[in-house]
N, C-alpha and C positions, 0 to 999 in steps of 0.2 A: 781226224781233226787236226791231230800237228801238222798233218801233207796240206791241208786248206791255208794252215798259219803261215807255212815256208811257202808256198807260192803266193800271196799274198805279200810275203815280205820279199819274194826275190821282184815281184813284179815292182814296189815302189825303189828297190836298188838300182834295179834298170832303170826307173824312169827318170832317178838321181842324176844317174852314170848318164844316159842318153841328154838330160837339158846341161850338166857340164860341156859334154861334148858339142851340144849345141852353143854355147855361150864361147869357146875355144874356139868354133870357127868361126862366130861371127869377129871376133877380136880379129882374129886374123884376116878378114876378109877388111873393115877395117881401117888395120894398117895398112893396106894397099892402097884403098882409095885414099883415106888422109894423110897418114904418117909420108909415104913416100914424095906427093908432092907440094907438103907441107915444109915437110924439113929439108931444107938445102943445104943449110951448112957441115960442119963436121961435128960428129955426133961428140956433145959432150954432157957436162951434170945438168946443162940448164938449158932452154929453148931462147932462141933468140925473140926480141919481141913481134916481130914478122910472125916468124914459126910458132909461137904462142898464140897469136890473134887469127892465124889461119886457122888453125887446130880446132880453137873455142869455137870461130863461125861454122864450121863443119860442124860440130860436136851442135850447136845451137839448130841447124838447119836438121838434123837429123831429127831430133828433139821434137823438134815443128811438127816436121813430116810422120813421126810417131800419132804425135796427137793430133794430128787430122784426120791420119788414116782411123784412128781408134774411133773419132768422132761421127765419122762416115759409118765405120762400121756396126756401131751402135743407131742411127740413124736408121739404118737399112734392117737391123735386125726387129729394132720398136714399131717400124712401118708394117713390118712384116706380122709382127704379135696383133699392132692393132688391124689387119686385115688390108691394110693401104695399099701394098704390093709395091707401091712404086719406090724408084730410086734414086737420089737428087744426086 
């Protein structure tokens, strides 16, 4: 019964450990597409208002594109339950 507990609890550890590591790359991923050619000037405490307003439209388009995609995908799944098949 404790061998079911400990696997059990190593498996939500990993699955911890594994959506950190997921969340770490996407940060990093990221900062490539935005950070880099966002920020031009030299790095200091505060974002110029350029590198501010770039940042946010990124960070907003992103945003967007989350919830369409989620919208679609939900779309696509209710068609499916209700026997629709199809996919707009």
């Amino acid at each position: 019964m404790a061998h079911i507990y400990l696997q059990k609890e190593l498996a939500v550890f990993l699955e911890k450990q594994q959506a950190e590591a997921r969340l770490h790359q996407s940060i990093h991923n990221f900062t490539g597409i935005w950070f880099v050619p966002c920020v031009t000037g030299t790095p200091s405490t505060r974002f110029s208002r350029g590198e501010e307003s770039c940042l946010s439209n990124c960070v907003e388009r992103f945003l967007d594109t989350s919830l369409f995609m989620v919208r679609k995908i939900e779309e696509q799944r209710s068609a499916l339950e209700n026997g629709n098949g199809k996919f707009t």
